[in-house]
N, C-alpha and C positions, 0 to 999 in steps of 0.2 A: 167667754167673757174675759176680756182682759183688765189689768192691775194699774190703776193710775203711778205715775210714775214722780218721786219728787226730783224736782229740777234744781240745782243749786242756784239758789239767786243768785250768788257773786257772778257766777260763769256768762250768764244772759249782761247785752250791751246794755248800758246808760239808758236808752231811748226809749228801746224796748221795754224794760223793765218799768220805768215809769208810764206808759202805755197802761202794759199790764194794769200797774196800782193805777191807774187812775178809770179803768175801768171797774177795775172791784170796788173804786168808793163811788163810784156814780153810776152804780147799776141801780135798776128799780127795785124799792121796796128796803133797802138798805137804811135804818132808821140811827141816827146817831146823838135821839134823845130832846127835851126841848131848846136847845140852843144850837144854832145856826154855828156849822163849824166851816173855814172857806178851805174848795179843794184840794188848794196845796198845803193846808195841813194835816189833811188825811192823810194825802199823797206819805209825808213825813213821817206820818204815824204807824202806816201800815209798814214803809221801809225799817223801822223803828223795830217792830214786831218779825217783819223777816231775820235783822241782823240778833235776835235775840232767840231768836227759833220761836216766837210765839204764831207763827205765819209760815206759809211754805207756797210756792212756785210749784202747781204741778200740772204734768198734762196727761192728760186722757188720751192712749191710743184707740179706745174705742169710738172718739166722738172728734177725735182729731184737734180738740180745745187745749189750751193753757190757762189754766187759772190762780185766781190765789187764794187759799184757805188757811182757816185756823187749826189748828191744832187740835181744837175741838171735833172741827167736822172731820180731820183726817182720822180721830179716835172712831167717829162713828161709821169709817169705809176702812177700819184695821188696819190703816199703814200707824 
């Protein structure tokens, strides 16, 4: 069982990284409450949350994914 890995967001390109955030705010099931918020200011907010460390870049050698999570869920995988 391998150890997800955090990726520093600054090091990952422009492109890619917004890729990234724009897939973690428009995955299914993702709820951001009753008011309609438009995707690029997710996009903003999660960047927001990376450059603050409340977010992290990381990727799974076992599953070969990159994702992006909170802080919360890295507490509940002990990184």
């Amino acid at each position: 069982m391998s150890t997800p890995i955090i990726v520093p967001w600054s090091d990952i390109d422009r492109a890619t990284l917004d890729n990234l955030i724009e897939e973690f705010v428009t995955r299914d099931g993702t709820d951001y409450g009753e008011q309609e918020v438009a995707t690029a200011t997710k996009v903003e907010q999660v960047r927001a949350q990376l450059k603050r460390g409340e977010a992290s870049v990381v990727f799974d050698d076992a599953t070969e994914t990159v994702s992006v999570m909170t802080r919360e869920q890295l507490r509940e995988l002990g990184l």
